[in-house]
TORNUSE-158895 format. One record per atom (N, C-alpha, C): z, y, x; residue in three letters. Coordinates in steps of 0.2 Angstrom, whole numbers, plus 5000, padded with zeros to 4 digits. Layout:
N
ZYXALA ...
This chain:
446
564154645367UNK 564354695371UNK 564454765367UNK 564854805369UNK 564954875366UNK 564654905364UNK 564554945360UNK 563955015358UNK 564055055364UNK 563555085369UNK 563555135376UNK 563755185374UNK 564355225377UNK 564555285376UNK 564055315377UNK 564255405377UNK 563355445375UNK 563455485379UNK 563855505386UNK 563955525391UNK 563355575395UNK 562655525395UNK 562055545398UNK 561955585394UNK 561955605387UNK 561555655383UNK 562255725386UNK 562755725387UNK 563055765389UNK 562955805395UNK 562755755401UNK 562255775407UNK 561655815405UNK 561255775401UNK 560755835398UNK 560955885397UNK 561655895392UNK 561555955389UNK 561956015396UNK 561955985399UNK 562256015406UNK 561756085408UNK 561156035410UNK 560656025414UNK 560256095408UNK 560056085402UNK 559956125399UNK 560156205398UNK 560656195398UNK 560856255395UNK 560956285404UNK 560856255411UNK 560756295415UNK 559856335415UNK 559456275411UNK 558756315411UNK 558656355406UNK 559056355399UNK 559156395398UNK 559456475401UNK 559756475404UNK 560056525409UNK 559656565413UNK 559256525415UNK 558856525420UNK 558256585420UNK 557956545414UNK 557456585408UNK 557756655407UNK 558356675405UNK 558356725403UNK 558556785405UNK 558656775411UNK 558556845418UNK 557756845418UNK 557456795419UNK 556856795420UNK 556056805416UNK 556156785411UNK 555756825404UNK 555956895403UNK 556556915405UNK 556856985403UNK 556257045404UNK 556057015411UNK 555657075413UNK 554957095410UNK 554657015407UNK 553957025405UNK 553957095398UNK 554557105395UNK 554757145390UNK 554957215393UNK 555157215397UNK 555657255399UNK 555057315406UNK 554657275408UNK 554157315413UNK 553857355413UNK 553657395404UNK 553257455403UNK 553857505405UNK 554457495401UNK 554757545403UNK 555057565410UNK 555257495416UNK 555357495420UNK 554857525426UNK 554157525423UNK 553957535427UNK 553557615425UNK 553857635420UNK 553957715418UNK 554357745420UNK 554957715423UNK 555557755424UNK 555557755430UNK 555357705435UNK 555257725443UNK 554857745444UNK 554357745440UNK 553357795442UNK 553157735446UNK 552957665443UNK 552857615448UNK 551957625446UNK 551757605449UNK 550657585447UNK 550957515442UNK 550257505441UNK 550157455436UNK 550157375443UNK 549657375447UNK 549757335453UNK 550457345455UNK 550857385456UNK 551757395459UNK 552157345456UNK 551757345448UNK 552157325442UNK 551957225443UNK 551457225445UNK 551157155447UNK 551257125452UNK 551557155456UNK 551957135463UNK 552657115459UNK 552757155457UNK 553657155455UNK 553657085451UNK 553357085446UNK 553357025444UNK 553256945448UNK 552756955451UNK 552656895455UNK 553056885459UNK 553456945463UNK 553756915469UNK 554356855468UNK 554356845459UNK 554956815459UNK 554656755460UNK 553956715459UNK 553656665462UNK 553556645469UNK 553456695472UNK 553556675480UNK 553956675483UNK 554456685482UNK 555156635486UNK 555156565483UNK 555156585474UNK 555456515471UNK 554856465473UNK 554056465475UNK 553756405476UNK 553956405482UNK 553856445489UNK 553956405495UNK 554556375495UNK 555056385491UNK 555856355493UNK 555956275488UNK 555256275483UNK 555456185483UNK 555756135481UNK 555156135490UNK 555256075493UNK 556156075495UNK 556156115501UNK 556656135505UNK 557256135499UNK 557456155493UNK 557956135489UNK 557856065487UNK 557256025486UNK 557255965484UNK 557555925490UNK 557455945495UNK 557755905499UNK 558755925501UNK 558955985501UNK 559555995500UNK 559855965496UNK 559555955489UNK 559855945482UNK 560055855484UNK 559655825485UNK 559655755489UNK 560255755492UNK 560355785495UNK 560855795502UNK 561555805501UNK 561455865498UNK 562355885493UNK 562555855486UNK 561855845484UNK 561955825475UNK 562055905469UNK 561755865464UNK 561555915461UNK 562455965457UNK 562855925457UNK 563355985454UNK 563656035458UNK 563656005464UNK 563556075472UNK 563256115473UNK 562456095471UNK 562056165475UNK 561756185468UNK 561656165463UNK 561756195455UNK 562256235453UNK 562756225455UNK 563456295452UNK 563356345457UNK 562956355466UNK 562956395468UNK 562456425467UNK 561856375464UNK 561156435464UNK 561356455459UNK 561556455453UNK 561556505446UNK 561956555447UNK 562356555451UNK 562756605456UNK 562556665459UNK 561956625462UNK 561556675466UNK 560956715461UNK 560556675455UNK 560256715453UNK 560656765447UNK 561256725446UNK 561756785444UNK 561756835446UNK 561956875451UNK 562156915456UNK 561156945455UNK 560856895457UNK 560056935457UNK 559956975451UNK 559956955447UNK 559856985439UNK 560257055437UNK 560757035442UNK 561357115439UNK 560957155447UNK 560557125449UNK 560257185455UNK 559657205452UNK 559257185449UNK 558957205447UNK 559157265440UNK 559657255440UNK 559757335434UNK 560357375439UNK 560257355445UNK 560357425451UNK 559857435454UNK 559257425454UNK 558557455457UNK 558557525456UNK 558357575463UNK 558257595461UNK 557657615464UNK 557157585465UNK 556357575468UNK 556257505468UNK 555557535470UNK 554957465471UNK 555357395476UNK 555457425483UNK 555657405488UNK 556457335485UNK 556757365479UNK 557457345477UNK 557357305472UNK 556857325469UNK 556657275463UNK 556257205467UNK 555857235469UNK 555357145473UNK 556157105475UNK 556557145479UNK 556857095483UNK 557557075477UNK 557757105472UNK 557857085467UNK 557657005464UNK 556957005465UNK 556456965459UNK 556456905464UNK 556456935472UNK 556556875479UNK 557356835478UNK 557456865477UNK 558256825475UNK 558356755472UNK 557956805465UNK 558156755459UNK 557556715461UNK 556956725462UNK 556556655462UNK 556856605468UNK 557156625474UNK 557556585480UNK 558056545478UNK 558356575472UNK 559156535472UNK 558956475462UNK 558256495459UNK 558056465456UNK 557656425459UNK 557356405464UNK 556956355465UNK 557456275466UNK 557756275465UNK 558256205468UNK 558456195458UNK 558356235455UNK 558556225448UNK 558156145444UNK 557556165444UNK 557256105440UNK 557256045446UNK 557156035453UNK 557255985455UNK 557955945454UNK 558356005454UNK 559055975452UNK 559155935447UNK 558855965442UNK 558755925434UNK 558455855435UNK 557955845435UNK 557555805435UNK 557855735441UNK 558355755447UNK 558555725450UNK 559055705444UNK 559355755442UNK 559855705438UNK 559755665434UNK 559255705431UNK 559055645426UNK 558555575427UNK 558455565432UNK 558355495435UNK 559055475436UNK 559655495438UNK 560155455438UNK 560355455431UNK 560355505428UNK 560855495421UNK 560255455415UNK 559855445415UNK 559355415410UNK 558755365412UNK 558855305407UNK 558355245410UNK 557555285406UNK 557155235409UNK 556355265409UNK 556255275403UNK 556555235398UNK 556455215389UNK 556555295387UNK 557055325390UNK 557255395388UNK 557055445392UNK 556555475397UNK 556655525400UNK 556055545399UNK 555555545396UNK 555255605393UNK 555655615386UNK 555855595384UNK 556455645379UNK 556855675382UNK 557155675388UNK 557555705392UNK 557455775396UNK 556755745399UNK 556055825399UNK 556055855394UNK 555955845388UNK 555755875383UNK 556355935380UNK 556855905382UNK 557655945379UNK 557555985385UNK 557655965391UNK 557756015396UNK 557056075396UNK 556456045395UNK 556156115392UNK 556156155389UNK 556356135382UNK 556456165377UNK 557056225377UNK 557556205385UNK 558056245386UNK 558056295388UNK 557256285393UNK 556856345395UNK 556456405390UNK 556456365387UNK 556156405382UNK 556556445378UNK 557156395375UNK 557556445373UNK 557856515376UNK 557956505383UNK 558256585385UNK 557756615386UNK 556956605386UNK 556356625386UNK 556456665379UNK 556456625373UNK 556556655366UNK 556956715366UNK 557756705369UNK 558056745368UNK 558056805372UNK 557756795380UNK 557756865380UNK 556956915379UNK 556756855377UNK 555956895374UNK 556256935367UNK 556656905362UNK 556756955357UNK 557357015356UNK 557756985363UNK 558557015361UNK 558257075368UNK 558057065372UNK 557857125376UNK 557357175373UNK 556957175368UNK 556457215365UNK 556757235360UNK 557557235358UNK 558057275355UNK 558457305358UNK 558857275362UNK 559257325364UNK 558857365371UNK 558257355372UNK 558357405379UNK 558257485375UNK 558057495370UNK 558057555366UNK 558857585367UNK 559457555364UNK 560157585364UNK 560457575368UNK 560357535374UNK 560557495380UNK 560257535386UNK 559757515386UNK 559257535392UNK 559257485397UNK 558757465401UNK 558357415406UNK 558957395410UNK 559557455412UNK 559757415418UNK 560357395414UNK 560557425407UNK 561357375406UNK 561157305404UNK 560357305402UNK 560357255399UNK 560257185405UNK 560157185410UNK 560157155416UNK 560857145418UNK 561157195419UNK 561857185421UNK 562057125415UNK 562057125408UNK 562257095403UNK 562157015405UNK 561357015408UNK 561156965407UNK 561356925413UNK 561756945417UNK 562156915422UNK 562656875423UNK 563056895417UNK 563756885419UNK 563656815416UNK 563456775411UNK 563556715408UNK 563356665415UNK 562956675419UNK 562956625423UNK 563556615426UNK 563856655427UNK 564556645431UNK 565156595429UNK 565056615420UNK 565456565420UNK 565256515418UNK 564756485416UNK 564356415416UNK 564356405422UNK 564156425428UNK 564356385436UNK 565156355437UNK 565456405434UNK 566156375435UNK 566556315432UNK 566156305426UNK 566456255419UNK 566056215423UNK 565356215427UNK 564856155428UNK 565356125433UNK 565456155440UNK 565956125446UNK 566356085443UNK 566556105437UNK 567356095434UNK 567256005432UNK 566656015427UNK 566555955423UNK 565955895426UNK 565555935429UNK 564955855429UNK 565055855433UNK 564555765435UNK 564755725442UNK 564155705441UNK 563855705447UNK 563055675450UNK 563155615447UNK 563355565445UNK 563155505444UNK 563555465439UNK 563455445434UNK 563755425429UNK 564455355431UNK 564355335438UNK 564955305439UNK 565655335441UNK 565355405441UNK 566155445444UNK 566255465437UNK 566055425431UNK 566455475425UNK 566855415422UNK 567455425422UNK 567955375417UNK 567755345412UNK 567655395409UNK 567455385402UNK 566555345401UNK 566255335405UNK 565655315405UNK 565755235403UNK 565755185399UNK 565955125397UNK 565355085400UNK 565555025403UNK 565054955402UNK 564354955402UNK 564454975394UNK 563654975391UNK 563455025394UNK 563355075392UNK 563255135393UNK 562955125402UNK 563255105404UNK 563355115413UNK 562755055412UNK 562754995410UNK 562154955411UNK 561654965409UNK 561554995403UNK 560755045399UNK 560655085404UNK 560955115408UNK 560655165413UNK 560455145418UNK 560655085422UNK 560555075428UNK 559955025427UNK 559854995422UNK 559554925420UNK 558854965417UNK 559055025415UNK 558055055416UNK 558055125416UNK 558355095424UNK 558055165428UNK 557455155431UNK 557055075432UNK 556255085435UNK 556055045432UNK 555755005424UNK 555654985420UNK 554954985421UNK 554554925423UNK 553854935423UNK 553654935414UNK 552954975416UNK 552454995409UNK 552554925404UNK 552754885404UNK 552554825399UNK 553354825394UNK 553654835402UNK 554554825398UNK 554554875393UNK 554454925396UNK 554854995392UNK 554854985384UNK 554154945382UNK 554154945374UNK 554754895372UNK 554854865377UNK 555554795372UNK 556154855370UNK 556254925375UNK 556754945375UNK 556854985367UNK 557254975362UNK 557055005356UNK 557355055356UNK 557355095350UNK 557455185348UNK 558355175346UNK 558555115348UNK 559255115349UNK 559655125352UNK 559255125359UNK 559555115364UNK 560055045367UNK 559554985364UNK 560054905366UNK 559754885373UNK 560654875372UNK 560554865383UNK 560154815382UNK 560254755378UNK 559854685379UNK 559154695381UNK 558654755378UNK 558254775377UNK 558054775385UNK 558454785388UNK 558454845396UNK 558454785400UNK 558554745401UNK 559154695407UNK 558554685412UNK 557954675411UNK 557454655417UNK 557254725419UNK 557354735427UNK 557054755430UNK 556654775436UNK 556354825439UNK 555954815446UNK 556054875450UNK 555954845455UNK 556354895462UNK 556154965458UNK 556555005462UNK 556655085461UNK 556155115468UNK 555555095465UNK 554755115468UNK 554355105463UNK 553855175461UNK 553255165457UNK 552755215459UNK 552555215465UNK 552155245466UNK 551455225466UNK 550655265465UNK 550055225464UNK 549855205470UNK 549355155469UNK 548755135473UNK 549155105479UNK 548755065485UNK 548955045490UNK 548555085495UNK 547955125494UNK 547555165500UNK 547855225500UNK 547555295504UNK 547855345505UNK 547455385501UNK 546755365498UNK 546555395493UNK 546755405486UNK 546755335483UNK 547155345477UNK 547855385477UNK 548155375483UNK 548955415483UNK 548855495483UNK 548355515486UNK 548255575490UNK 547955595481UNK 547455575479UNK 547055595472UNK 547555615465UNK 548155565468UNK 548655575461UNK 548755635463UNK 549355645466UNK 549355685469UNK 549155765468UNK 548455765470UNK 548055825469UNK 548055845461UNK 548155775455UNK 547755795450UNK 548455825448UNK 549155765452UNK 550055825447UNK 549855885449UNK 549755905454UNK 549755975456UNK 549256025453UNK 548555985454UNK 548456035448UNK 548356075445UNK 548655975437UNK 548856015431UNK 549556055432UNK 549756065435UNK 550356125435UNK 550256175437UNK 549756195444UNK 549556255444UNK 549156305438UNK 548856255434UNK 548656285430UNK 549056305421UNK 549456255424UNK 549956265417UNK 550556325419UNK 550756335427UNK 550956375428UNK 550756445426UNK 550156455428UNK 549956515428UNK 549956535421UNK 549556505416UNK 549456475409UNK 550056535406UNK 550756485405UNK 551356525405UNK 551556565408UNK 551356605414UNK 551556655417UNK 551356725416UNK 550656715410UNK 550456765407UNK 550756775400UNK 551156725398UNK 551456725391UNK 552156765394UNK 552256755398UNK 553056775403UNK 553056835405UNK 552456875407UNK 552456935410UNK 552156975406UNK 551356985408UNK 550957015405UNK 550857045398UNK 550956975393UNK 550756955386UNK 550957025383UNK 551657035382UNK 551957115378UNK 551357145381UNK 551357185387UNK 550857235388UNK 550257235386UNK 549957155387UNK 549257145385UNK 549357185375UNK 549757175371UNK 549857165364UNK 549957235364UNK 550257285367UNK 550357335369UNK 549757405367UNK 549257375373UNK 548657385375UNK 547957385369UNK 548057325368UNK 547457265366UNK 547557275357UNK 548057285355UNK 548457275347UNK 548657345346UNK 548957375350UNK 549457435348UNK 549857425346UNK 550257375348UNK 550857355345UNK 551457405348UNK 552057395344UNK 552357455347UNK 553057375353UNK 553357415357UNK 553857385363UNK 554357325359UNK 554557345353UNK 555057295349UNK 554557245347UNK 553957275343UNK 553557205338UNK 553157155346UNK 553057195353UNK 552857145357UNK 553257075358UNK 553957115359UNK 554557065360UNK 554457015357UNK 554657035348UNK 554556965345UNK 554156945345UNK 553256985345UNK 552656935347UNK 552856885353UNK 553056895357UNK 553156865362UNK 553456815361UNK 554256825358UNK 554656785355UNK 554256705351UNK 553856725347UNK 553356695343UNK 553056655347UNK 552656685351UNK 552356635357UNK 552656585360UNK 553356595364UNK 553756555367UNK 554156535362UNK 554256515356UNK 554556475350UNK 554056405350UNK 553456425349UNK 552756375352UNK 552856345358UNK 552956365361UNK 553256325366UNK 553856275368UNK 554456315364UNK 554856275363UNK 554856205359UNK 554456215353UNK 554456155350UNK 553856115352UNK 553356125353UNK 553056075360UNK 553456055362UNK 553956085368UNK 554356035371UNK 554655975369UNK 555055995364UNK 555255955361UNK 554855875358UNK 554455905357UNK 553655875352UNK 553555855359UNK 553455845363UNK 553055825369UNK 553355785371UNK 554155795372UNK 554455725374UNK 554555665369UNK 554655685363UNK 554655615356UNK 554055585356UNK 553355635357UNK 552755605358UNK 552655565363UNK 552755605369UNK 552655545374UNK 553055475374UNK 553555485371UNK 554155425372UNK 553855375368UNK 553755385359UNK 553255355356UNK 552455335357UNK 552155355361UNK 551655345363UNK 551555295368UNK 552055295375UNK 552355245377UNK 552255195374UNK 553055175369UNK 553355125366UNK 552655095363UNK 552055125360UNK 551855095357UNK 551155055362UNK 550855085366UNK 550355045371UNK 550755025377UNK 551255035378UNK 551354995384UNK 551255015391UNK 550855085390UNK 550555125396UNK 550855205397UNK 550955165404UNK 551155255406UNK 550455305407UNK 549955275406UNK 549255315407UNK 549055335401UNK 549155315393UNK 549055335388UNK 549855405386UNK 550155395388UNK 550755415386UNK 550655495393UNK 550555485396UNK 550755535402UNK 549855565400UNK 549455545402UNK 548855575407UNK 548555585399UNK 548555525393UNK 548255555388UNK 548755625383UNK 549155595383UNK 549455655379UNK 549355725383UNK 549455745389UNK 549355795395UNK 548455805392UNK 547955795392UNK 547455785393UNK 547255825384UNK 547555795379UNK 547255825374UNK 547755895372UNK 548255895373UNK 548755945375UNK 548556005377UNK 548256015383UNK 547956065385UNK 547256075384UNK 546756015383UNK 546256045380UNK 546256085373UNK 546856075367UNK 546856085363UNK 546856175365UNK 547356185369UNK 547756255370UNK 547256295372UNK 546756275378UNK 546256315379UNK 545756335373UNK 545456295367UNK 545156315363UNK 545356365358UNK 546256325357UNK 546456405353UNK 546556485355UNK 546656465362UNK 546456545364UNK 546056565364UNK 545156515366UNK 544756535365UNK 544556575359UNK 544856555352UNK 544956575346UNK 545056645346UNK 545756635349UNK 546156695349UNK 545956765352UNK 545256765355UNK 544956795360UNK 544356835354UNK 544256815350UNK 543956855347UNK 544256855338UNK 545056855339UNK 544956875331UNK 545456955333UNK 545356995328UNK 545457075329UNK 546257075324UNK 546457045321UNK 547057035317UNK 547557015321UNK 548157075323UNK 548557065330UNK 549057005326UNK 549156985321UNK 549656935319UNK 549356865320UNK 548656865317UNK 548056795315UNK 548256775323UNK 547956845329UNK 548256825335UNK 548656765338UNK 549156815336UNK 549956805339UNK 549856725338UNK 549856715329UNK 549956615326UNK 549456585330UNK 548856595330UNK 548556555335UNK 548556555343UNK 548956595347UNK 549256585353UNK 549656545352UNK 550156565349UNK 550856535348UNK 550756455347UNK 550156435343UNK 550056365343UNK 549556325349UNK 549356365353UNK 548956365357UNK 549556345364UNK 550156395362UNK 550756385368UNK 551156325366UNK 551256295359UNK 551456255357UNK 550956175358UNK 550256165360UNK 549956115361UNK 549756125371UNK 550056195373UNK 550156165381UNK 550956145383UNK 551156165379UNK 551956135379UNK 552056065379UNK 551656015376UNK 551755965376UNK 551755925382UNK 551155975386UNK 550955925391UNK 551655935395UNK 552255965395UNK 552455975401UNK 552955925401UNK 553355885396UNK 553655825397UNK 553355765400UNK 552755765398UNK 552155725403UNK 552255725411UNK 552255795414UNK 552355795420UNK 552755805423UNK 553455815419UNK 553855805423UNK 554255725422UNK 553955695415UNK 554255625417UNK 553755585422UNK 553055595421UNK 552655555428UNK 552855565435UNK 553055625434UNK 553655645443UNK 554155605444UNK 554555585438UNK 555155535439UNK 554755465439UNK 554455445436UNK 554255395435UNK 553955365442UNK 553655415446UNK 553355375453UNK 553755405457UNK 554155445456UNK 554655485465UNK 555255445468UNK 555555395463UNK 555955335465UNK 556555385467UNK 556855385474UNK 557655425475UNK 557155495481UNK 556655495483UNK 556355575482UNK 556255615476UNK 556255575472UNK 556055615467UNK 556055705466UNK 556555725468UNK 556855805468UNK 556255855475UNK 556055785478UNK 555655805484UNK 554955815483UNK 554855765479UNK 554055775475UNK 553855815469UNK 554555795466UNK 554555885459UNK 554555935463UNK 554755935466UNK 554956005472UNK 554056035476UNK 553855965473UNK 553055995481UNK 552456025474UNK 552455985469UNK 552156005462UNK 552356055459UNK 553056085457UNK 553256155456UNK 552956185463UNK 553056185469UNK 552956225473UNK 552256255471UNK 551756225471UNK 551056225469UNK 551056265463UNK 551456245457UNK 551256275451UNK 551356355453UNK 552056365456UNK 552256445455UNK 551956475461UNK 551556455465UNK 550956515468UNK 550656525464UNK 550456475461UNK 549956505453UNK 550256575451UNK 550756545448UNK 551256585444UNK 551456655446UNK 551656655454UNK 551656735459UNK 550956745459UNK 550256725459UNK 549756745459UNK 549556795453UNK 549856755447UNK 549556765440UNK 549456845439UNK 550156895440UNK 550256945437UNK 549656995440UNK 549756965448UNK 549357015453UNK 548657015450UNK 548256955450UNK 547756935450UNK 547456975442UNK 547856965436UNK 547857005429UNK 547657075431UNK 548157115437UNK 548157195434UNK 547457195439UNK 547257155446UNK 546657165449UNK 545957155442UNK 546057115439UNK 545657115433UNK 545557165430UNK 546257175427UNK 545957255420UNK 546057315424UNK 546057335431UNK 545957375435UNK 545257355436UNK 544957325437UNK 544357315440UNK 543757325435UNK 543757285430UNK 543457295423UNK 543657325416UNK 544357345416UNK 544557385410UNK 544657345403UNK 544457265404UNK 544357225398UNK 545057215399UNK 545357205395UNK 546157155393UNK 545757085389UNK 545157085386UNK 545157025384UNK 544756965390UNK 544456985391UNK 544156945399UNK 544856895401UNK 545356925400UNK 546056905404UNK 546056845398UNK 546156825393UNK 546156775387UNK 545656735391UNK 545056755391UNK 544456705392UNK 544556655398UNK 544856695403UNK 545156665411UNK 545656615410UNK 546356615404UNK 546856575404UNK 546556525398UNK 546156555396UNK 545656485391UNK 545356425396UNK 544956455401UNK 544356405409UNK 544956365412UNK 545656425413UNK 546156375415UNK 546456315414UNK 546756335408UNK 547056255401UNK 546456215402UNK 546056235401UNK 545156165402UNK 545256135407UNK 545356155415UNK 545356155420UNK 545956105421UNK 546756105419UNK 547156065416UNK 547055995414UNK 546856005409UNK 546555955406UNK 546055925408UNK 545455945411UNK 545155875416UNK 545655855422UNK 546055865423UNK 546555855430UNK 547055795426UNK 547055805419UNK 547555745416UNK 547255695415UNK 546455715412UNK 546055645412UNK 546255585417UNK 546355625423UNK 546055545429UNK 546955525430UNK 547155565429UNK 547955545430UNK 548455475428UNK 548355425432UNK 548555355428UNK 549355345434UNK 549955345431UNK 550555335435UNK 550755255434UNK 550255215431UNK 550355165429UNK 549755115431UNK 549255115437UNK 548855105442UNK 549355075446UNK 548954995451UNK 549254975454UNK 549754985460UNK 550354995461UNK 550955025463UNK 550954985470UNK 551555045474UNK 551854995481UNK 552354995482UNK 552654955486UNK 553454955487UNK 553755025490UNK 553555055492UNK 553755095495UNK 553555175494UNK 553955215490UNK 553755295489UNK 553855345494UNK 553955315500UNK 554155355505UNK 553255375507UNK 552755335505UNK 551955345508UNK 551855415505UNK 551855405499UNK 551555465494UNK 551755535499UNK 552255545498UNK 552355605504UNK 552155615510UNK 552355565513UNK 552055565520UNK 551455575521UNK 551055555514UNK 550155595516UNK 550155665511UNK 550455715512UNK 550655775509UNK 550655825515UNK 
């Protein structure tokens, strides 16, 4: 048979570069919020509202896009939400109050929430089980990238620029990446010509690859490798406990991973600000630093896990172990980072500490695929849900803190108990526990 054309890695890079996109309205503000919230005379709590509210839309909304996304397909309601948080981000550098900016941040988290279920849907159609935490891992690391970018390109220009061109700026690229997406991709690798034979058989042939197959599949990608396979169902346990307990434990470790980086995304520069004396440019790139840590975890987290897989044969050593030492590692380097006085010693040990909870995230979002079957987008959809109340939580909860007690370091020690917190949630986490035919249960006891 032929060599598989490389089609699905072009779906990723689809999918990517809209999470990239995504990220970059949206880190903008964590950099951008001392002055913004000088220039409107916002409170420090105003300024924790404004950030959060981009969470509360984006977690109740989901489910409800996991299930739209299902319904229309990802190339349809993905070119319209990039659309929409397009338009949101160029609103937000027309703010001219509190009242404009919330509903600004309410936008973009509403027309963002359908974004990674989207992914994650596709990438169960476009890649077999052998590759999709490499798949996670790219699509994270894309997150991070416009994290990176607007963490160090927003703490230069908004000096000769100012906060609201630079929003407006950061607008206008979703537009036309919505337009070239409509133009080019197709939810499913049979509506592409060009998709060959092989290719089309590698994908379909392990798209539900129980734990034992996935090792015959090599670093080749040979369809030979693939040919056995089992229904597109893997969900755990056959009682309502074991379903219900996974369950709790994805959700968990998310909300804690949320929050986790939601003080790297907002807070962090003012924390650096405060706490270091750093001046608004050196936060950026501190920041920048931190979220580079994270992007190459991503990265590192999908090759890990895929390897890790390949090598035991278990989804529970590869997902729940890697997740487990990942975030307990991150929480100790904070802990670290909590008492050294050297704002750079800092910065490397967060940034390492961001880069070992990074790993876990291809973890959770390939054990989402791996047991969602054709919900998939719906159960991504209920575990993001969960993360990003955390995440809307996070900033309010911070300024209730150093309003309350005046430490900014207390706040480190908080997102240290969290990561810990994470990590016993990965412990119990096994996606590769006795399964049922049918992924319709899991939800239904939701």
């Amino acid at each position: 048979m032929s060599q598989p054309t490389r089609y699905r890695y072009r779906a990723v890079a689809w999918l990517t570069t809209a999470a990239a996109l995504a990220y970059l309205g949206r880190n903008a503000v964590g950099v951008a919020e001392s002055t913004i919230r000088r220039d409107l005379s916002l409170s420090l709590e105003q300024s924790g509202w404004f950030m959060g509210a981009f969470f509360w839309t984006y977690a109740a909304l989901q489910v409800p896009s996991g299930t739209m996304i299902q319904r229309v397909g990802t190339r349809r309601a993905l070119a319209c939400l990039v659309v929409l948080w397009s338009f949101a981000t160029c609103g937000i550098g027309l703010a001219t109050g509190f009242v404009i900016l919330v509903s600004a941040q309410m936008m973009m988290g509403a027309s963002q929430a359908g974004a990674f279920p989207a992914a994650c849907y596709s990438i169960g159609h476009w890649m077999p089980v052998s590759r999709r935490s490499l798949a996670c891992g790219v699509l994270a690391a894309g997150m991070q990238v416009g994290a990176i970018v607007a963490s160090g390109l927003t703490g230069v220009l908004l000096a000769p620029l100012g906060w609201r061109t630079v929003f407006l700026c950061y607008g206008a690229p979703g537009l036309i990446w919505a337009t070239c997406f409509f133009l080019r991709f197709r939810d499913d690798p049979t509506q592409v010509a060009g998709v060959n034979a092989a290719e089309l058989h590698l994908i379909q042939g392990g798209r539900s690859l129980s734990a034992t197959e996935i090792g015959r599949c090599d670093t080749s990608d040979s369809v030979s490798a693939c040919e056995e396979t089992l229904p597109d169902s893997s969900l755990p346990a056959t009682t309502s406990r074991p379903r219900l307990r996974f369950l709790v434990l994805l959700c968990g470790q998310q909300i804690c991973r949320a929050a986790g980086y939601m003080f790297f995304a907002s807070w962090f520069p003012t924390f650096l600000q405060e706490t270091r004396g750093v001046s608004i440019v050196t936060s950026g790139y501190q920041q920048a630093l931190v979220l580079a840590g994270t992007l190459l975890g991503s990265l590192g987290g999908g090759v890990i896990t895929d390897w890790v897989l390949r090598r035991t044969n278990s989804l529970r050593a590869s997902r729940g172990g890697v997740g487990t030492l990942a975030l307990g590692g991150c929480a100790a380097l904070i802990f670290l980072a909590n008492y050294v006085r050297d704002p750079n010693l800092a910065v490397v040990l967060l940034a390492v500490g961001a880069f070992s909870a990074a790993l876990a995230g291809p973890c959770a979002l390939a054990a989402t695929i791996d047991v969602g079957g054709r919900r998939v987008a719906e159960l991504f959809g209920l575990i993001n849900m969960c993360g990003n109340f955390a995440a809307a939580a996070c900033p309010v909860v911070v300024a209730w803190l150093v309003q309350w007690t005046g430490n900014w370091q207390l706040v480190l020690l908080m997102f240290a108990a969290t990561y810990l917190i994470g990590a016993g949630c990965w412990l119990f986490i096994a996606p590769d526990q006795p399964r049922e035919s049918s992924h319709n249960r899991l939800l239904s006891n939701t």
